[in-house]
ZAMARGU-4260 file (C-alpha; in steps of 0.2 Angstrom, whole numbers, plus 5000, padded with zeros to 4 digits):
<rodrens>
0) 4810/5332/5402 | 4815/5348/5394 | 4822/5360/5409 | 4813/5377/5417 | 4818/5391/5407
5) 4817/5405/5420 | 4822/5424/5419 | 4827/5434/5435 | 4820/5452/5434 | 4828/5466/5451
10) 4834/5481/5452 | 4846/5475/5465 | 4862/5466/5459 | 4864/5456/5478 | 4845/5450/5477
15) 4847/5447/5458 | 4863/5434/5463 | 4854/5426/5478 | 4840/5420/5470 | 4849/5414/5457
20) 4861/5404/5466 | 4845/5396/5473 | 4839/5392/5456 | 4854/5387/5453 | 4852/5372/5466
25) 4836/5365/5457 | 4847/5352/5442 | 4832/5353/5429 | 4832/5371/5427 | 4840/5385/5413
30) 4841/5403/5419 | 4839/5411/5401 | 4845/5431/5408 | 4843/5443/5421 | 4835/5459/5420
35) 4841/5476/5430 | 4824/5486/5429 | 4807/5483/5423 | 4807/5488/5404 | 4822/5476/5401
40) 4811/5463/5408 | 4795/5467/5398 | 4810/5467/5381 | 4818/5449/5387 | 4801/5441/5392
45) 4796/5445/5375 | 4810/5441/5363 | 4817/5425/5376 | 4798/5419/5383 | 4805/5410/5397
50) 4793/5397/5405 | 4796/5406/5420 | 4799/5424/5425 | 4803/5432/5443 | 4798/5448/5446
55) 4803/5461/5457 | 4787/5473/5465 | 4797/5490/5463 | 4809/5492/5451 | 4814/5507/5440
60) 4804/5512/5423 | 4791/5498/5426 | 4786/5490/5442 | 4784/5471/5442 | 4765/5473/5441
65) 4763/5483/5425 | 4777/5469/5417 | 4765/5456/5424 | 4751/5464/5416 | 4757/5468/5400
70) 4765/5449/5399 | 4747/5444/5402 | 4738/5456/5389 | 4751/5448/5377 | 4746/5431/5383
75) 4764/5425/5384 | 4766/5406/5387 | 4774/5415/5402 | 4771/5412/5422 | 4774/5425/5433
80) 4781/5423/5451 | 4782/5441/5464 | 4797/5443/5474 | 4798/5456/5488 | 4803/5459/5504
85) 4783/5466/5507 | 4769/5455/5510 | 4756/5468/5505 | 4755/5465/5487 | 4749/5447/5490
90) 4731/5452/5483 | 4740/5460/5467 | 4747/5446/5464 | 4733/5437/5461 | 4723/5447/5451
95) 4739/5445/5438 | 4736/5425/5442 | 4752/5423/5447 | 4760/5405/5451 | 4766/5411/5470
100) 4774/5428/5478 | 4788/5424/5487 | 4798/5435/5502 | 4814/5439/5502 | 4824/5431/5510
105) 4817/5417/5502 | 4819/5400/5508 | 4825/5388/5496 | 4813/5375/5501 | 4799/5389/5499
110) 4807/5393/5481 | 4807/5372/5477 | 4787/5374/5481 | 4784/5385/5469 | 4794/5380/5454
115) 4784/5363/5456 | 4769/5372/5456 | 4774/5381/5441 | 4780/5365/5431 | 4762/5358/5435
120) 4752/5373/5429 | 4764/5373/5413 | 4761/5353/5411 | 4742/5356/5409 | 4745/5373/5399
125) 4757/5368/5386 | 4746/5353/5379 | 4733/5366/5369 | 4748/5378/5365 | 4758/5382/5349
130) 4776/5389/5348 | 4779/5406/5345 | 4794/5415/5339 | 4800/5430/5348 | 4788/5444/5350
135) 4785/5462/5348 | 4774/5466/5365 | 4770/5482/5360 | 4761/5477/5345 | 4754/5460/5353
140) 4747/5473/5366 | 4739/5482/5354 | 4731/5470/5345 | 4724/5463/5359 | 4717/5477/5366
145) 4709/5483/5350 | 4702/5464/5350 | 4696/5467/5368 | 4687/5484/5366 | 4668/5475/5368
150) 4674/5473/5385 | 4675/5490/5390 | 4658/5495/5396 | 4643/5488/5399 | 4625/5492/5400
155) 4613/5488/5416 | 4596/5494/5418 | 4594/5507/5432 | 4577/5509/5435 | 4566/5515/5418
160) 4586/5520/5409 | 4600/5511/5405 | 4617/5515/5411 | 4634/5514/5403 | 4647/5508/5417
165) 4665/5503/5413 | 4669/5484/5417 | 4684/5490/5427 | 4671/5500/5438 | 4662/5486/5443
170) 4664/5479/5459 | 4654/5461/5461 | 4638/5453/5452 | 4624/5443/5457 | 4612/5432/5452
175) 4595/5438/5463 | 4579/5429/5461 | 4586/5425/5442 | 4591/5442/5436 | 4607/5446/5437
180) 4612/5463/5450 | 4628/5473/5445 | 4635/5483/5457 | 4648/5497/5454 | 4651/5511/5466
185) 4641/5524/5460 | 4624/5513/5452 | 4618/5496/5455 | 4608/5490/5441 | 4600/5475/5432
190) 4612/5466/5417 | 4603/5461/5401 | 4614/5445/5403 | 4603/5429/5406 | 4615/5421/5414
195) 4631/5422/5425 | 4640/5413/5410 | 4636/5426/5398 | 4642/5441/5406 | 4658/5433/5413
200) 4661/5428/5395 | 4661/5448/5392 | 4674/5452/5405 | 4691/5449/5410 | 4696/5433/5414
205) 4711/5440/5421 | 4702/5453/5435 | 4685/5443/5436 | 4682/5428/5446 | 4666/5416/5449
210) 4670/5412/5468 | 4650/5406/5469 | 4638/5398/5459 | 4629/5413/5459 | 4640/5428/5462
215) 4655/5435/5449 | 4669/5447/5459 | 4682/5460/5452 | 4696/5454/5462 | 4704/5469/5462
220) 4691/5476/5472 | 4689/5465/5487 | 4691/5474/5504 | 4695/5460/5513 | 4696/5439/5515
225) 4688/5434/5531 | 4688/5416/5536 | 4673/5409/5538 | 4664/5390/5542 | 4673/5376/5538
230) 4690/5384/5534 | 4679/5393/5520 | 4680/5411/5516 | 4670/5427/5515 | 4673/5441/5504
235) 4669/5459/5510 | 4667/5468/5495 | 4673/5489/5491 | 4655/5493/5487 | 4648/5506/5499
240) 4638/5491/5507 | 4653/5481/5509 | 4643/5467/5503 | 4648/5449/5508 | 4651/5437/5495
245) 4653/5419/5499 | 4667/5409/5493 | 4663/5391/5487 | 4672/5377/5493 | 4683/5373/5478
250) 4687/5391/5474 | 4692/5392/5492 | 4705/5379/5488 | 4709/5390/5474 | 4712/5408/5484
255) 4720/5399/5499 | 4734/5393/5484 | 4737/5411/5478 | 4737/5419/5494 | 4747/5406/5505
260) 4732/5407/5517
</rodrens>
């Protein structure tokens, strides 16, 4: 089995040595470099592409969330892991589908978790992936956005008009009574979309999630997780109705893996 290749990315020299003594402990893992501030880690993940790459929250020049995002926009073959002595970035984390976020201290039986849970998500990745060579994340950035520009807005029906909204702006859709609701903070409107399927295939993957059947949720916009029946959970919404959005059962499973709940 060919070994882990894992960058370390903190400002902090002690934390930097720490975790990677820990790494250290695991025998079927290569630690490829560390990186003192967040734009050295955005230049190594690019030209070293390491399976695996630790993040530091706050860091100097870029935190660890704009690394993670622009890795993601760049679609590295990269998995992203948060470590920070605070837990409330928990929810960031998962909108940049990180593998875990760990805090610091963090346990090495904790740490051994997550890097089997990484090699399983890179098992069933890796299958439908080619090699690349190092790249240039600026221009794999660009290029990506230019390719993801149809994404930007989006027109509902409000009313005898149509409206243009940005897809960052909205905050959940529905299916009601088979039309399809979208609701942003300033308009709720009807989409033009037949299906749930169809608009999610105009948006993000990365920020929108189908945690129902018949509702799609910008995860960046959820106000809170409550529990609910049968260790399910309920999503209240940062519309101005705080709507409530069921989870389903399987993407329960899923938001309990992200979050540690």
């Amino acid at each position: 089995m060919t070994p882990l290749r894992v960058l370390v990315a903190d400002d902090e020299q002690l934390a930097r040595d720490e975790l990677c003594f820990l790494l250290g402990q695991d025998g079927d893992l290569e630690l490829v470099g560390q990186a003192r501030d967040g734009v050295e880690a955005l230049r190594m993940a690019g030209q070293l592409q390491p399976d695996l790459l630790f993040l530091d929250v706050q860091m100097p020049g870029l935190t660890g969330f704009e690394v993670a995002r622009r890795v993601l926009t760049a679609e590295l073959p990269t998995q992203l892991v948060f470590v920070t002595a605070f837990d409330q970035y928990a929810i960031d984390a998962f909108t940049v589908n990180a593998v875990d976020y760990l805090l610091k201290p963090v346990d090495l039986a904790r740490l051994e978790t997550t890097l089997e849970r990484a090699r399983r998500r890179l098992a069933s990745e890796q299958a439908s992936r080619l090699p690349l060579g190092p790249v240039d994340l600026e221009k794999v950035i660009e290029a990506v956005q230019a390719r993801q520009e149809r994404r930007n807005q989006l027109a509902i029906r409000v009313g005898e008009r149509f409206v243009l909204v940005q897809t960052e702006d909205v905050v959940h859709a529905s299916l009601v009574d088979e039309a399809i609701i979208v609701v942003t903070n300033a308009v709720s409107g009807t989409s033009n979309y037949r299906t749930l399927d169809e608009l999610q295939a105009r948006l993000d993957p990365a920020v929108f999630w189908r945690v129902h059947r018949s509702h799609l949720v910008n995860i960046t916009k959820i106000k809170e997780i409550v529990p609910w029946f049968s260790r399910n959970y309920m999503l209240k919404m940062k519309d101005p109705k705080t709507t409530e959005i069921p989870v389903s059962r399987a993407q329960t499973r899923r938001l309990r893996e992200y979050l540690q709940l």
